[in-house]
C-alpha positions in Angstrom: -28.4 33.7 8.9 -26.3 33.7 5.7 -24.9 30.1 4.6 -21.4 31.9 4.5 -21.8 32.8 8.3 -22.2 29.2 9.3 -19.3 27.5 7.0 -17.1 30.7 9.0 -18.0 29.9 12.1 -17.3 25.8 11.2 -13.8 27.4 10.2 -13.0 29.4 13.5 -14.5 26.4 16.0 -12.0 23.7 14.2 -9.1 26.5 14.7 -10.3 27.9 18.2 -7.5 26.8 20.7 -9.3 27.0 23.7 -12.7 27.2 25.0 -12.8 31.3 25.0 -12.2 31.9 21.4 -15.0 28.9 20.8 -17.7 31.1 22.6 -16.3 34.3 21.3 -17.2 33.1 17.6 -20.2 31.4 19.1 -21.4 34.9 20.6 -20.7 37.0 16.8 -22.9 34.5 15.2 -25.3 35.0 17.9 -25.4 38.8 17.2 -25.6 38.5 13.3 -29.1 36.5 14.2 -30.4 38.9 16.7 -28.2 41.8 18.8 -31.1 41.5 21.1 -29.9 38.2 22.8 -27.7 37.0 25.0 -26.2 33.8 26.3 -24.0 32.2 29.0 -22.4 28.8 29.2 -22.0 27.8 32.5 -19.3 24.7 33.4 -21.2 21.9 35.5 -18.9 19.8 38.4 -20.2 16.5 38.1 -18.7 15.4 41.1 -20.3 18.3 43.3 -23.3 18.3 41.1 -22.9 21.9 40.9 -23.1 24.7 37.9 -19.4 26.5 39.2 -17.8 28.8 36.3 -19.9 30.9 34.4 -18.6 32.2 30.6 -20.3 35.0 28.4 -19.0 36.2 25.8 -19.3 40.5 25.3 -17.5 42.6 22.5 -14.9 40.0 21.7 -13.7 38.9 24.9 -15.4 36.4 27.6 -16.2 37.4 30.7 -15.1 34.8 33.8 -17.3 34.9 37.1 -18.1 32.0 39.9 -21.4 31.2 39.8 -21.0 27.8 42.8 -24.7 27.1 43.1 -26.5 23.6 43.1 -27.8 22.1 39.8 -31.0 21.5 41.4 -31.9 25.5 41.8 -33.4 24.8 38.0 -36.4 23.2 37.8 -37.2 19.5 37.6 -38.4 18.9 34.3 -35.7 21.3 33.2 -33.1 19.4 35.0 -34.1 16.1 33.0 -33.8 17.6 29.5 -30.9 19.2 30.4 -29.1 15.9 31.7 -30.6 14.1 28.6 -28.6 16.7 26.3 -30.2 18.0 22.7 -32.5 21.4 22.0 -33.0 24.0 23.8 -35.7 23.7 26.8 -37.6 27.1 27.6 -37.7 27.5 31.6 -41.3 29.5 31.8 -41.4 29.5 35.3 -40.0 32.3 37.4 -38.1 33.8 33.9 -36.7 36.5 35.3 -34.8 34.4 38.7 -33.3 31.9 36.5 -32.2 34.2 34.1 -30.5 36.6 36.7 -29.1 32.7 38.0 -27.6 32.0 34.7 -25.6 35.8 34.5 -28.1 37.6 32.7 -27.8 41.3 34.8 -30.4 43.4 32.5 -32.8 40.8 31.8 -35.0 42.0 28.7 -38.4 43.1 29.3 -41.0 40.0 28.7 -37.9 37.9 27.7 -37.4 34.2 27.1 -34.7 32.3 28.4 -33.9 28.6 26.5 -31.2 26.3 28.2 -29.3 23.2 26.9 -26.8 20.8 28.2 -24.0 20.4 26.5 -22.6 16.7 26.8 -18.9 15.1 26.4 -18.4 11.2 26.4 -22.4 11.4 27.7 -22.0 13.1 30.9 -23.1 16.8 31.1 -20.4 18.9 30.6 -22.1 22.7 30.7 -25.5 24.4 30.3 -25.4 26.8 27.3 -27.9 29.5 28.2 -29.5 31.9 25.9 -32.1 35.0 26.8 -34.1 36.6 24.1 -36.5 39.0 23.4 -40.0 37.2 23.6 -41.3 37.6 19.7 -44.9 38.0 18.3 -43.8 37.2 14.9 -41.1 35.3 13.1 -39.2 32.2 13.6 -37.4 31.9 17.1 -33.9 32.6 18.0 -33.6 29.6 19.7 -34.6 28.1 16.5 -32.5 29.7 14.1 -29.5 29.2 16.4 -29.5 25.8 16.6 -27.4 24.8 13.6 -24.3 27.3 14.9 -25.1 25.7 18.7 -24.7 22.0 16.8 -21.1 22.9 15.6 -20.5 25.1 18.8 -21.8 21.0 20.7 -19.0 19.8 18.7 -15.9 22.0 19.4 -16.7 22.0 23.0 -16.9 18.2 23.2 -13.0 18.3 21.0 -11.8 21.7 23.7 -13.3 19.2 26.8 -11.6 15.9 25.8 -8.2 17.4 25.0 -8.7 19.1 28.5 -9.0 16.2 30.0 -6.0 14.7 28.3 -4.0 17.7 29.5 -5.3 17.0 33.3 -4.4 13.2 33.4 -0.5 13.8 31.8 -0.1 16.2 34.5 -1.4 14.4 37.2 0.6 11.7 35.6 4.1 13.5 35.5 2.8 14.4 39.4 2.5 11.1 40.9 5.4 9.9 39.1 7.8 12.4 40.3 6.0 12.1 43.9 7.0 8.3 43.8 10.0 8.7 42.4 11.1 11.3 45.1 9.5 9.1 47.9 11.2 5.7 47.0 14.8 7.9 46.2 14.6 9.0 50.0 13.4 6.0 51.8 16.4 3.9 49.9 18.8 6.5 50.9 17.7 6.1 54.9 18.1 2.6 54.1 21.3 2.5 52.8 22.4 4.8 55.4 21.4 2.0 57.6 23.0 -0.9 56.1 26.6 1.0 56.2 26.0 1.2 59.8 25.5 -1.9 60.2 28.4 -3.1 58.4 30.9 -1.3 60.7 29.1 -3.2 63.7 30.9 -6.1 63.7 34.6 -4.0 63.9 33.5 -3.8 67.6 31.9 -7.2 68.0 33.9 -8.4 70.5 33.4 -6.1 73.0 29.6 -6.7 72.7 27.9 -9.0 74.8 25.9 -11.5 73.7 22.3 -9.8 74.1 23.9 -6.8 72.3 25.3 -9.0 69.6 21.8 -10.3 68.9 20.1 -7.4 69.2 22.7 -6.2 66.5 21.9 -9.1 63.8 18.2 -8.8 64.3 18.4 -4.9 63.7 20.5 -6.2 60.4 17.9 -8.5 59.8 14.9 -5.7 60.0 17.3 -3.3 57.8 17.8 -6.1 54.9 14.5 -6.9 54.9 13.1 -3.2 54.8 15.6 -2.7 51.6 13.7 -6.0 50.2 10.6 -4.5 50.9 11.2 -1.0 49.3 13.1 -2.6 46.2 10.0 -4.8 45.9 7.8 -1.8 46.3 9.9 0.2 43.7 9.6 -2.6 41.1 5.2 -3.0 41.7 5.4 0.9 41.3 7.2 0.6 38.2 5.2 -1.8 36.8 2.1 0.5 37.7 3.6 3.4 35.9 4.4 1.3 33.0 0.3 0.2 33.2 -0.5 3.9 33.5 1.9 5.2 30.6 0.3 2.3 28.2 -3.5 3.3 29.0 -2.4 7.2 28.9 -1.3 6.1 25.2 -4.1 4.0 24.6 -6.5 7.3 25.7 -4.1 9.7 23.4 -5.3 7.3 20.5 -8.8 7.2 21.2 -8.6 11.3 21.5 -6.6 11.5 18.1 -9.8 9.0 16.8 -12.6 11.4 18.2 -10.8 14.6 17.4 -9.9 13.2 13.6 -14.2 12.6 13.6 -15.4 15.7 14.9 -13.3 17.5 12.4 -14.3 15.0 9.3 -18.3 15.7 11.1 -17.2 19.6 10.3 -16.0 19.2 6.9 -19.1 17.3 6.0 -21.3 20.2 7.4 -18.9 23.0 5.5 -19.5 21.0 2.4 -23.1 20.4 2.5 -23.9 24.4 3.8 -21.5 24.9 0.4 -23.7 22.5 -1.5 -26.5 24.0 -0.8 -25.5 28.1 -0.8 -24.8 27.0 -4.6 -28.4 25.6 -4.8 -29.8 29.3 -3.2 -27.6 31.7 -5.0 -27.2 29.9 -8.8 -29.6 30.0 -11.3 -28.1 28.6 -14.1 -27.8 25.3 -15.2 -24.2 24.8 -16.2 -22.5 27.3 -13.4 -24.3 24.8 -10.8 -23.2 21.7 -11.9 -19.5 22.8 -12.7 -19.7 24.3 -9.1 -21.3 21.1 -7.9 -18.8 19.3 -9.3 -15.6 21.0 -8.6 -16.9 20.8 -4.7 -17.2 17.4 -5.0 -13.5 16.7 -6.8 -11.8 19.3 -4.7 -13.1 17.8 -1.5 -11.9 14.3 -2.5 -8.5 15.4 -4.6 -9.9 13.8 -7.9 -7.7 15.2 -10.6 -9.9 14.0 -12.9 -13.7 14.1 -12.2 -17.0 13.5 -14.4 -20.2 14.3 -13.9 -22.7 12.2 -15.9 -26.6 13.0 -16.3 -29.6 11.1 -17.6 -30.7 12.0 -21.1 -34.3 11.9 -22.5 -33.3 9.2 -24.9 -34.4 5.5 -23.3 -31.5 4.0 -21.6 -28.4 6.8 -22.2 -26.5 9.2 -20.2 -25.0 12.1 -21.4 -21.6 14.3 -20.2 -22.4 17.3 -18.4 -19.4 18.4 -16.6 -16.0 17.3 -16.1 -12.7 18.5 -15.4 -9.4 17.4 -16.5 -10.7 15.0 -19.4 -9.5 14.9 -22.6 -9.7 17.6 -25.1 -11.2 15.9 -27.8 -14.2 14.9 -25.4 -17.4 16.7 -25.6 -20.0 18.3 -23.2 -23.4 16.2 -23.9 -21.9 13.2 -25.9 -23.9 9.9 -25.2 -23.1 6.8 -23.8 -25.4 3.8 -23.2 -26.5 2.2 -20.1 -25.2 -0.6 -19.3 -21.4 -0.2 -21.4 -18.6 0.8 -19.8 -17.9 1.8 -16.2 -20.2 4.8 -15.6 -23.2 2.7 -17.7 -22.5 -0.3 -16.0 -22.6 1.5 -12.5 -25.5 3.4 -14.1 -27.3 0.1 -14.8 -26.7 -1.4 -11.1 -27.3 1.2 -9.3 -24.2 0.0 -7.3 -21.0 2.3 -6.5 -17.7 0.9 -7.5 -14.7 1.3 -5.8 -11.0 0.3 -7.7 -7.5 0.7 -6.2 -5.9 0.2 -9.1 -7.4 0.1 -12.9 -4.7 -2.2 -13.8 -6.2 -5.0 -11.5 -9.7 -4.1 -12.9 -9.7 -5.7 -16.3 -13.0 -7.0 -15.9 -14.4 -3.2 -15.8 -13.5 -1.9 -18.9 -12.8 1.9 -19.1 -14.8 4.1 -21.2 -13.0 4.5 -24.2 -9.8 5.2 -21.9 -10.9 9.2 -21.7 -12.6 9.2 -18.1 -9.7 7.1 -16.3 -6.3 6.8 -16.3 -3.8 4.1 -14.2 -5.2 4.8 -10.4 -7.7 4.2 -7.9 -11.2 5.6 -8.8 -14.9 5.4 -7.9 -17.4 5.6 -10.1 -21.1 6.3 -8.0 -24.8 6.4 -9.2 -26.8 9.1 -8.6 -30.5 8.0 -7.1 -33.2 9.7 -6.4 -36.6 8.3 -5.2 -35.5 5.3 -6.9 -34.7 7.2 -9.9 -31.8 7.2 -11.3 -30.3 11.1 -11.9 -26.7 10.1 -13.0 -23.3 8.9 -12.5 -20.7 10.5 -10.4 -16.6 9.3 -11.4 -13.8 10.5 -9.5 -10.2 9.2 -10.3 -6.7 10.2 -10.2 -6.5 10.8 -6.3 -3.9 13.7 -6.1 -0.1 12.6 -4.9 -1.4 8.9 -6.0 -3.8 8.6 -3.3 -5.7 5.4 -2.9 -9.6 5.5 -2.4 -10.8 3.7 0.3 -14.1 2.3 1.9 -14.7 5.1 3.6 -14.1 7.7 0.5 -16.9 5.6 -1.0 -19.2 6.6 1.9 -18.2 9.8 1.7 -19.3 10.5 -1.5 -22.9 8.6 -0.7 -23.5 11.5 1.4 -22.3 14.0 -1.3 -23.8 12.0 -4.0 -27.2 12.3 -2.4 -27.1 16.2 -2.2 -26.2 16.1 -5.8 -28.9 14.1 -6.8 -31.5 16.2 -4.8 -30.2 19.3 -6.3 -30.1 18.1 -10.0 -33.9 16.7 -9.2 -35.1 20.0 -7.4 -34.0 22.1 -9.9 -34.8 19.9 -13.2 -31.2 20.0 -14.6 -31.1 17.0 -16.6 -33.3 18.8 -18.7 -32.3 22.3 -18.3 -28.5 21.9 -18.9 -29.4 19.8 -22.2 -31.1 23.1 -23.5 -27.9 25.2 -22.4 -25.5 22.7 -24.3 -27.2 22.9 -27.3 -27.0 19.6 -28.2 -29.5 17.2 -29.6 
């Protein structure tokens, strides 16, 4: 599968709205890897224990049917990887039943069919179900599939929680407007009551004295019911109020896992980017601008530099940068150990500054790589070698970097370094600059 088809398909997942157009682009990449195959996810009731709605996608459009049959038709060691979530698990016995089970009409002649469970908040959510041609040669399609079913894991575990979230404000509004109604009605019987009561006593006197009682004790039992429902009215308020506060606390802790599925689907975009540029470019300097225009585009550094290690003992030397000044050079030295990127260089320790101005005790390098700002400058390691120095600064719309902008780039960092290492451009780009 081409690079370009996976970064797509990360694009349409984190758009999708709802669980239809997920499988929809789930089911195009599934044809660019082989037309042959099919699949099928199929929605699981945990509280029935029971594989209910079946989903396939077919020429752009998913296909709805009731499947209602008992998780335990699948076999048992099946079952078991299934619950436990993860790759695919062939089912090899009786191929042909379980794949006419799992929607599959025309099953292919001497076909395979693979199943997985897909998992939200560690409960089983749905089994994706594929059916493939059975192969002689060649890598699986089971096996090729699984980065596009690993982003496919993600947006269904994002489409299932904001389901969810959906359900419980609805049932909310329900059982709110239920009490509401219920507690409105039974204080308008009761007031209805206590007015009649009041006129009682206009007619006292020509009560007797058994009716007269009768009449303060039914008073009694009236005030007391309106005690009781005013009492119940303020315990379901304060339940509500309970219920509002933990709905909030659950819209949070949605906004948390939604905000990390799509930072987990940036992160895969970017290293399927990283690594396209590794496959497709053979030259030296077009790969490390690319590499490092990924890198300071994905973390708004208006001014970025990447810094390489140079043949002479102890030295690094410039080989990319954007937004520098003019009168700096491609391929001028600097020694390790002076200034921020040889000091970082000589530590092998990132470093991480929210403002220059309270970093005198880091000098800037010659004032050309860093201006008034937050930066990070980070080494570049490699099998405990060191590659270079990665600096970053000048966070657009005077951004701040953070903690977690420093572990960001350790991810990004790493590619670079294995990249630079692979492909021997420390070296190589030297010969390109044509400098000594």
């Amino acid at each position: 599968m081409a690079p370009r088809s996976l970064a797509s398909l990360a694009h349409a997942l984190a758009a999708a709205p709802d669980l239809d157009h997920a499988l929809i682009a789930l089911g195009e990449c599934l044809a660019e890897l082989d037309r042959g195959a099919s699949l099928a996810l199929i929605q699981y009731d945990a509280r029935r224990d029971m594989l209910r709605d079946r989903l396939t996608p077919v020429d752009g459009r998913v296909v709805h049917s009731i499947m209602e049959t008992t998780f335990d038709h699948l076999p048992d060691t099946v079952r078991t990887r299934i619950l436990a979530g993860g790759p695919f698990v062939d089912v090899t016995d009786r191929t042909a039943d379980y794949a006419r089970l799992c929607g599959f009409p025309t099953p292919l002649e001497g076909g395979v069919l693979a199943v997985r469970g897909m998992k939200v908040d560690g409960l089983l959510g749905a089994v994706l179900a594929l059916y493939e041609p059975r192969k002689i040669f060649g890598t699986r399609t089971t096996e090729r599939v699984a980065p596009v079913v690993a982003l496919f894991d993600l947006a269904f575990a994002r489409l299932a929680e904001r389901e969810a979230r959906e359900e419980a404000v609805r049932t909310l509004e329900d059982v709110t407007q239920r009490v509401h109604g219920e507690y409105v009605r039974k204080l308008s019987a009761l007031e209805a009551e206590l007015r009649e009561v009041r006129k009682a006593p206009r007619d006292a006197a020509a009560l007797n004295p058994a009716e007269a009682i009768a009449l303060q004790a039914e008073s009694a039992r009236a005030r007391e019911e309106a005690r009781r429902a005013a009492r119940q009215a303020e315990l379901t308020s304060q339940q509500l109020t309970t219920a509002v506060s933990q709905l909030e606390q659950a819209h949070i802790e949605l906004h948390r896992r939604s905000g990390a599925l799509r930072q987990r689907t940036r992160t895969l975009h970017l290293l399927d980017r990283a690594l396209t540029l590794d496959a497709e470019t053979s030259d030296a300097k077009a790969l490390v601008d690319a590499l490092l225009a990924l890198v300071g585009d994905d973390m708004q550094a208006q001014r970025c530099s990447l810094m390489l290690r140079a043949p002479e003992p102890d030295q690094l030397y410039l080989a990319a940068a954007r937004g520098i000044a003019p009168n700096v050079v491609e391929g001028m030295r600097i020694r390790i150990g002076e200034g921020v990127a040889g000091r970082v260089a000589a530590t092998r320790q990132p470093l991480l500054v929210q403002d220059v101005r309270e970093a005198s005790q880091h000098p800037l390098l010659r004032d050309q790589y860093f201006t008034t700002g937050s930066f990070i400058s980070f080494p570049l390691v490699y099998h405990d070698e060191l590659v270079g120095v990665l600096n970053l600064t000048n966070r657009a719309q005077r951004g701040i970097y953070t903690d977690e902008d420093v572990e960001r780039v350790r991810l990004l960092g790493l590619m670079i370094s294995l990249i630079a290492s692979r492909n021997g451009l420390p070296e190589r780009l030297l010969e390109v600059l044509h400098v000594p």
